[in-house]
N, C-alpha and C positions, 0 to 999 in steps of 0.2 A: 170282631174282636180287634181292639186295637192298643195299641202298646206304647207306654210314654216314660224314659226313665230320667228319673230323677238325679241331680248333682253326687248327692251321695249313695248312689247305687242303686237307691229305693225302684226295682220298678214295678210300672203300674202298668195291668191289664184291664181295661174298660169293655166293657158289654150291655148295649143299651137294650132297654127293655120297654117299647113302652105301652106295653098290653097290662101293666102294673103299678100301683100307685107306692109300692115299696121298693127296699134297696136292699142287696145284701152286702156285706162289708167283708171279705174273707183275706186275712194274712198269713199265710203259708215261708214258716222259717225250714230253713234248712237244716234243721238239728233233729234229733233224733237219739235212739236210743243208743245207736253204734258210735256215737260219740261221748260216750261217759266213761270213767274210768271204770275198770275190773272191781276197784274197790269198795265205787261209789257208783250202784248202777240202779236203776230206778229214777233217776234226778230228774232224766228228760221227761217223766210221767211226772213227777212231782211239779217240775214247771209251770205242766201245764194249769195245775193249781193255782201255785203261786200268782199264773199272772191274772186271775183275778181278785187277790188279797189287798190289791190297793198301788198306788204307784207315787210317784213326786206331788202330784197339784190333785192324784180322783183316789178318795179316799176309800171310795166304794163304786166300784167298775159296774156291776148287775145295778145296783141302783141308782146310778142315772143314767143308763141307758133302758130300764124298766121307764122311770119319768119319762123317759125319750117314747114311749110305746114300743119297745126293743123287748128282743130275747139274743142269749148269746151261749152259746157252745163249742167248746174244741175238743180234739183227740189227740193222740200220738202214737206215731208210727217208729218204726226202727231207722225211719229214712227221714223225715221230717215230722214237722210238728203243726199242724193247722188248726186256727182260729176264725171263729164267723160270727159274727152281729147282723141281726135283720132286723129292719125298723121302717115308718114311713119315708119316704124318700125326701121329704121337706124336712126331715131331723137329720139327714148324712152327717150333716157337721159334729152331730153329738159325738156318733158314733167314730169318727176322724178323730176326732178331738179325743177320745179316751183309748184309740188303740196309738196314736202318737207318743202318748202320754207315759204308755206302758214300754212303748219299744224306747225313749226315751231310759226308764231308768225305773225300776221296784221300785217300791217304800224300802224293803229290806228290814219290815222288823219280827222280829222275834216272835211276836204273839200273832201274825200271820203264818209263820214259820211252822211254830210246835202248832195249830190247828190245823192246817194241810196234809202233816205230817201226821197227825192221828188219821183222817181221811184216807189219803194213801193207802195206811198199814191197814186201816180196817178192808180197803178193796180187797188188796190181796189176801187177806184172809179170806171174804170171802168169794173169788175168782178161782185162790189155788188150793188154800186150804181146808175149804167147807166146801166143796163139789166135789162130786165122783170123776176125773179126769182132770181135774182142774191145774196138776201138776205135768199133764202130758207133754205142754212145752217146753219145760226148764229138762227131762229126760232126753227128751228128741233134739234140741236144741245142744246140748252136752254129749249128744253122741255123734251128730253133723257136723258142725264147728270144733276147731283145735282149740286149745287154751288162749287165750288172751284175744280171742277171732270179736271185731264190733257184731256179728249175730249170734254169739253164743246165749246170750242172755236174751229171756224175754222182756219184752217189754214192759212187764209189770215188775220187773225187779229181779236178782237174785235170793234176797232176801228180807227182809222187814228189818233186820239192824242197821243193813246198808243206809234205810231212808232214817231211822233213829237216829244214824249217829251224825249223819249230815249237819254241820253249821253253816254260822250266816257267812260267814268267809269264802266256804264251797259254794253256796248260793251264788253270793255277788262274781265269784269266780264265772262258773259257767254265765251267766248271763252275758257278763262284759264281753263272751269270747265266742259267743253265738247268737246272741237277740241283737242284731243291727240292723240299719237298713240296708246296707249294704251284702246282707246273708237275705232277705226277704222278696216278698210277691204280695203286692198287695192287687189283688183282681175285687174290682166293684161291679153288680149287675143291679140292673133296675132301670125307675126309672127318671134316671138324669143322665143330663148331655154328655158328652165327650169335655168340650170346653170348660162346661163348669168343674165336671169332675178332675181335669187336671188343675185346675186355678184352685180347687179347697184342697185338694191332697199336694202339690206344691205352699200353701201356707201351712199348713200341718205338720207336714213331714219336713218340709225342704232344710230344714234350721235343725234338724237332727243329725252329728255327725257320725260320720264312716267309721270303722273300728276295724282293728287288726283280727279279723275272723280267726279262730281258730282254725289248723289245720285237722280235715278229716279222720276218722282213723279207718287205715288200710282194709277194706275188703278182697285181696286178692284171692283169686280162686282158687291156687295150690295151697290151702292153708284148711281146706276140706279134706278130711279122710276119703279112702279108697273105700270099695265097697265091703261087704259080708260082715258089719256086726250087727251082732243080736242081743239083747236084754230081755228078759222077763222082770215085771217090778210088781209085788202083791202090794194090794193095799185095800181101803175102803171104796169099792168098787162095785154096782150092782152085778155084771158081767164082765168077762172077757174084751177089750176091744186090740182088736188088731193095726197094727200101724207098719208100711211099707212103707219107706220113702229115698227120693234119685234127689241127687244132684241135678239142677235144670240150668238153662241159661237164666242170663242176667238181662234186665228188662233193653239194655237197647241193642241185644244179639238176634239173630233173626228167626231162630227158634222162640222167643218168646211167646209170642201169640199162638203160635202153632202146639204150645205145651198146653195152652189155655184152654183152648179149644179140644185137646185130645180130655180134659179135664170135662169138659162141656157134652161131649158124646159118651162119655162113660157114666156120668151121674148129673147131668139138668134134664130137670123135668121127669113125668112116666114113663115118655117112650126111652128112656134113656138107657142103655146097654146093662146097666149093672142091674137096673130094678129090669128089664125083662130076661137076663140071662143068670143073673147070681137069686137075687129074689125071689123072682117069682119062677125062676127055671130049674131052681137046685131046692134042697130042704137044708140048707147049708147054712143059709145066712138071713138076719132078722132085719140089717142096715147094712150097708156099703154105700160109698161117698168116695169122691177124690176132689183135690182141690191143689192150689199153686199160694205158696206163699204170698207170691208179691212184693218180693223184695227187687229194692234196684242195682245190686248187684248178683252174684249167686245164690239161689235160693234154692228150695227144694219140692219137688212135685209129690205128692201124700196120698194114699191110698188108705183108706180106716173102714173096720166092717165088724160086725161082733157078730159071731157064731150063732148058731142053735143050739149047739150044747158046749159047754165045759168039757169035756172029756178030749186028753189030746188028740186022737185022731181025727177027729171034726172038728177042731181047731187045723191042725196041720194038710187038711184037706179041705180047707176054708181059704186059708193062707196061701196054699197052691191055684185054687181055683181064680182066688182074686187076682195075682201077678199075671196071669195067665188072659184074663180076661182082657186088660189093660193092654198086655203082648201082642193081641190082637191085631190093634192098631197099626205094628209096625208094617204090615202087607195092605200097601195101596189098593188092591185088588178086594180086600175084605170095606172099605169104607163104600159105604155109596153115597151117592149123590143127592138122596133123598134127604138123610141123616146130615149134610152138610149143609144143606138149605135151611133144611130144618134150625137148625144150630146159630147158621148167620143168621135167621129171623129172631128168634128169640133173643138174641144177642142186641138185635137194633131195634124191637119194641122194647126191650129196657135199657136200653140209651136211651131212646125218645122220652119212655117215660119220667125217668130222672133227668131231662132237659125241660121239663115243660116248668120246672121251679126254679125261679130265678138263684138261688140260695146253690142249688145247685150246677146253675152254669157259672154264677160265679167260681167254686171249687174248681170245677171241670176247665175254666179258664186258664185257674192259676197253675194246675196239674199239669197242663200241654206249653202252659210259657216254662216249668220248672224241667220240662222233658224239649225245650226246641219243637216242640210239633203244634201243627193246628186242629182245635179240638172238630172241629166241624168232620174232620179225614177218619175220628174215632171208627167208625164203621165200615168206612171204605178201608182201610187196613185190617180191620177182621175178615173181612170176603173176600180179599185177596189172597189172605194167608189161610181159608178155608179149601185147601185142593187138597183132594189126597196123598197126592206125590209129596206134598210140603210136612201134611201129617206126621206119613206114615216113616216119612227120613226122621225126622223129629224125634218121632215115637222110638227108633230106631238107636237112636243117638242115645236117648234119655233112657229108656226103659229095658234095652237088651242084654245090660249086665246086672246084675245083682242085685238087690236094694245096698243102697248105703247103711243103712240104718234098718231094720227090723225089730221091732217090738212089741211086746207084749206086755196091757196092762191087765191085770188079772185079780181077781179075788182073794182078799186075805187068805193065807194056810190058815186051817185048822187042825 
């Protein structure tokens, strides 16, 4: 991997590939969801739309980079926002040439605008509205985060009027004050040179100016509630599911990996602790899972399990069972050594596997220039951080007090 930045901040991450006769194109901006207003929240989802609605000089983004033999898709996250094009490596230029274009400047119009924005509101329809849980994160999210906190809101929006009421003013707003080069990563993988790939993204890019980024908004971590509350919410729900969840560190504290991983022994794979000891051990539970947000600052570690039966006390002896299982953790002495091998393998046959795609080591490039790290270390820093001493302090830290949050989503009353 090698690293070339550009006059106006733009920089580039290169990774040659040349077992490949393709390229991937990945631009990773720094925006996200924690940067939208309270009012106006969803935008950074909606963006991601928008920038393919057309821009200054490419009226239509998917279709000429389809002409190009291209496909193209992005997501967004609470932390940033990534975008990738893959195409034959003899077309890079196309694909240059229309992500230039876009971080350049929208079309900004209107009839771009209200069709995105019907797209959008139908997602969340059916993401939050038309699923059974599908609103679990705007409850958990609203009971972790304080008011006005950039993770209080999910990703997909607070609401569907939020993204309605949106005009092109607020559009053009946020763009100018987060789509720069000087907020971006542009990482290419494939197969072209180093040299070439700096000569076509210096003519591309170079002539694009800097912009007064917008400043962040604050994720401090006093701005999280203490622990013990609890919600019950009925709605259209087939079952019960249970929801525990801590406060965890924030991705560059030295618990992180270590929350990962305590996440990793509790529910990846069969042999995994929840499926041999709640599952398959107990008559208590049909599912259990845990999982780590993934956010780059504070974030929260999640425990979810749905009962065998409805009836409170096999809920609340569900709910006990489950915290309990996880507490485990905290005693170094309970981890072994087999379970931790175990853990870092699984762990580095899927790195490896998600490295053999160029598409995806471009991602994984732009992710370790956007974090200061070398992606290649991805796996030597989970097997160092796999000791149980490192765990079980961890587990200790994270899991010994309360849940922050406890919930319950549950079956309409009748």
């Amino acid at each position: 991997m090698a690293v070339h930045t550009l006059a106006n901040g733009l920089r580039l991450v290169h990774t040659y590939v040349p077992s490949t006769a393709m390229v991937a194109v990945n631009v990773l901006y720094d925006v996200g969801a924690r940067d939208e207003s309270p009012e106006l929240t969803g935008i950074a989802h909606l963006f991601e739309h928008l920038m393919f609605g057309g821009s200054v000089n490419v009226p239509s983004f998917d279709g000429e980079l389809e002409e190009a033999g291209g496909m193209s898709n992005a997501w967004t996250s609470d932390d940033f926002t990534n975008f990738y094009d893959i195409l034959p490596a003899q077309n890079i230029e196309t694909a240059l040439r229309l992500e230039s274009d876009r971080m350049l400047s929208l079309a900004f119009s209107q009839r771009s605008l209200d069709i995105q924005k019907g797209v959008v509101i139908e997602e969340f329809k059916q993401q939050c509205l038309n699923q059974p849980y599908g609103d679990l994160g705007h409850h958990l999210r609203g009971m972790l985060y304080a008011p006005g906190h950039p993770y209080r809101i999910p990703v997909i929006g607070k609401d569907p009027s939020h993204i309605e009421n949106a005009t092109l003013e607020d559009i053009r707003r946020f763009f100018f004050a987060h789509y720069a080069p000087d907020n971006a990563i542009l990482s290419i993988a494939g197969n072209v040179d180093y040299d070439t790939t700096v000569r076509l993204v210096e003519k591309w890019f170079g002539d694009i100016p800097s912009r007064n980024v917008a400043a962040r908004g604050s994720v401090a971590s006093g701005t999280m509630p203490g622990q013990g509350q609890t919600l019950t919410v009925h709605g259209r729900v087939p079952q019960t599911m249970i929801v525990a969840a801590w406060r965890m560190a924030a991705y560059n504290e030295p618990d992180y990996i270590p929350c990962d991983i305590i996440t990793d022994l509790l529910a990846s794979g069969n042999s995994s602790r929840m499926r041999r000891n709640l599952i398959l051990g107990t008559d208590l539970f049909v599912e259990a899972d845990a999982s780590i947000s993934g956010l780059e600052s504070h974030g929260y570690l999640m425990l979810t399990a749905k009962p065998s039966a409805e009836d409170s006390k096999t809920v609340a002896a569900a709910t006990a069972a489950l915290i309990s299982e996880a507490r485990k953790l905290c005693d170094p002495a309970a981890i072994t050594g087999h379970e931790l091998q175990r853990a870092a393998n699984r762990y580095e046959a899927m790195y490896a596997m998600r490295q053999m795609g160029y598409a995806e080591q471009a991602f994984a490039a732009a992710l370790a220039e956007y974090h200061g790290e070398d992606p290649a270390q991805a796996t030597v820093r989970y097997r160092n951080a796999a000791k149980a001493e490192a765990i079980a302090a961890a587990a200790r830290r994270t899991l010994s007090s309360e849940p922050a949050v406890l919930l319950y989503r549950r079956a309409q009353c009748r």
